[in-house]
C-alpha positions, 0 to 999 in steps of 0.5 A: 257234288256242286259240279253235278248239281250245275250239270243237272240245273244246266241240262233242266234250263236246256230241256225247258228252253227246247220245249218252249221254242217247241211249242211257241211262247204265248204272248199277251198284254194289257193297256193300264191306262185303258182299264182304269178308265173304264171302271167307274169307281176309279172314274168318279174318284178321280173327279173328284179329287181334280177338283180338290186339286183344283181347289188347291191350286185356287188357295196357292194362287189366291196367296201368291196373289195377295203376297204380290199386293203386299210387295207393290205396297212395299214397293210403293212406300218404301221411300217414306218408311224407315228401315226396321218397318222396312225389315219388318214387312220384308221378313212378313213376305219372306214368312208367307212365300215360305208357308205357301211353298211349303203349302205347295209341297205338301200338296203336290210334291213327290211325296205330296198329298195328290200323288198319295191320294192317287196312289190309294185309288189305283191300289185296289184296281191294280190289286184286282186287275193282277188277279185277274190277269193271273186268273186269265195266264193260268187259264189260257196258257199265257206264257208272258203278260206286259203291260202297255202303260209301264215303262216296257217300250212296245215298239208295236203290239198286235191287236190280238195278243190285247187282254184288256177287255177279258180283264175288264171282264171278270172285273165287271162280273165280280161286281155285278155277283154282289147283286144278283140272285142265285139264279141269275148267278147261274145264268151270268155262270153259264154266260160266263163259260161261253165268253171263257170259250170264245177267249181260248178260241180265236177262230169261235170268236170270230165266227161268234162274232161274224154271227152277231153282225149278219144278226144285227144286219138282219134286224136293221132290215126287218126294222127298216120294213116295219117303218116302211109299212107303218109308214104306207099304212099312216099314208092310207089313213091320212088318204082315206081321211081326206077323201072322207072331209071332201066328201063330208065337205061337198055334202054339206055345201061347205067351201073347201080348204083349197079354195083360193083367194080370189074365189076360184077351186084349187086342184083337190089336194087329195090328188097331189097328196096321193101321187106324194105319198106314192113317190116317197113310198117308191123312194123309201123302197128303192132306199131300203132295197139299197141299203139291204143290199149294202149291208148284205155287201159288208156281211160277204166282206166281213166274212171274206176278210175273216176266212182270209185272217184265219187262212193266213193264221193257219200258213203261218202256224203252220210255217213256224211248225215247219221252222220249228221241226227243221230247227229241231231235226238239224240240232238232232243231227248236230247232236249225232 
């Protein structure tokens, strides 16, 4: 009986081990040290207690420091005190490094109050951060999960198989529920749903991504015209201004600002400010035309290096998809 059970137990593992080399094992991994840092509860609660382990250090060194005053004083008397003062400041010493190790122990020992006090902060967003990796594994398929910060060595971790920020994710959105209303929970539900989508597919996320950048590029130049226009127009305003206190000013009889000091007419300044504003004006069009063109360049890179990406992700599934059925087909046939 115990044999067939150890039969069957064997010939499950085998089928579960072919299947998984089959299908490809799905890898991913999370940075600890990265997602702590970017919640801020645990952010403010770490400032605060360096600063009551900084208040700490101050008392043990304030200590040590007045233990110091007492050796010197001892050091410098002793010749003129007898023996039992002698023993009897000795042992007061002795008594306050004690207590001030001891003060130091309890602090920032093994067991001490800093490294508990760490301990009760990270509980809570590691508890979180453990259901929202299992909730991330069962949804996306995720055979193996690591975390980066532990002691596992990762002698090199690609970019892709990274979690952290779905992670952060879902920590933030459980966050932010508690404040919204019920229809902007639908709203962050449904928004939700189309961030969920673009985890499970790499390939959307890319374009998703792709798309977002020729977006921010096309704003940037329609920006960059509506400067370019309200700047022109602020030029004509401040033209037309001048133009109209020339005239006001010959009008009226009055000397003109550009008279100089020796009482001879300057060159109108209408001139020089018109011949100005056309050159920075060229200058602002040749700079946006530059720059349009320049991010119409990185567009066309960007995306040529994704379709390469994703080019190169398919030969190479499709490699281990070969590899795989090889595998298989000569393992079949070592069976036969």
């Amino acid at each position: 009986m115990t044999k067939q059970f150890l039969c069957l137990f064997l010939a499950f593992i085998t089928v579960q081990t072919m299947e998984g080399q089959a299908r490809g094992n799905k890898l991913g991994y999370i940075d600890m040290e990265y997602i702590l840092q970017n919640v801020p509860d645990y952010t403010e609660a770490k400032i605060q207690l360096e600063q009551k382990a900084q208040k700490w250090k101050l008392e043990i060194d304030t200590k040590k420091i007045e233990i110091n005053k007492l050796k010197e004083a001892l050091k410098a008397e002793k010749a003129l005190l007898t023996k039992e003062l002698i023993d009897e400041r000795e042992t007061e010493i002795s008594f306050l490094e004690n207590e001030n190790l001891e003060y130091q122990q309890k602090r920032f020992g093994a067991n001490g109050d800093l490294i508990l006090q760490k301990s009760i902060l990270v509980k809570p967003i590691q508890d979180q951060v453990f259901t929202a990796v299992q909730d991330i594994a069962e949804r996306l398929k995720y055979d193996f999960i690591f975390d980066k910060a532990s002691d596992l060595t990762m002698l090199f971790a690609a970019k892709r198989f990274d979690i952290s920020e779905q992670v952060l994710r879902i920590l933030n959105r459980t966050e932010k529920r508690e404040q919204l209303t019920k229809k902007q929970q639908k709203e962050a539900e449904a928004r939700e749903l189309k961030e969920d989508a673009l985890d499970s597919n790499p390939a959307l996320a890319d374009r998703q991504k792709l798309l977002e950048e020729k977006k921010a590029a096309r704003e940037k130049v329609l920006e960059d015209r509506k400067l370019l226009q309200e700047q022109k127009k602020k030029e004509y305003d401040d033209k037309r201004k001048q133009i109209q206190d020339d005239r006001e000013a010959k009008k009226n009889g009055t000397v003109s600002a550009n008279i100089t000091k020796e009482g001879s007419t300057a060159t109108p300044t209408g001139v020089d400010t018109t011949k100005e504003a056309a050159d920075q004006a060229t200058q602002k069009q040749a700079d946006a035309k530059a720059k349009l063109l320049e991010n119409r360049k990185k567009i066309f890179e960007d995306r040529k290096k994704a379709l390469e990406e994703r080019r190169q992700k398919i030969l190479e599934d499709r490699e281990a998809l070969k590899k795989a059925k090889q595998e298989k087909l000569k393992e079949n046939t070592n069976n036969n």
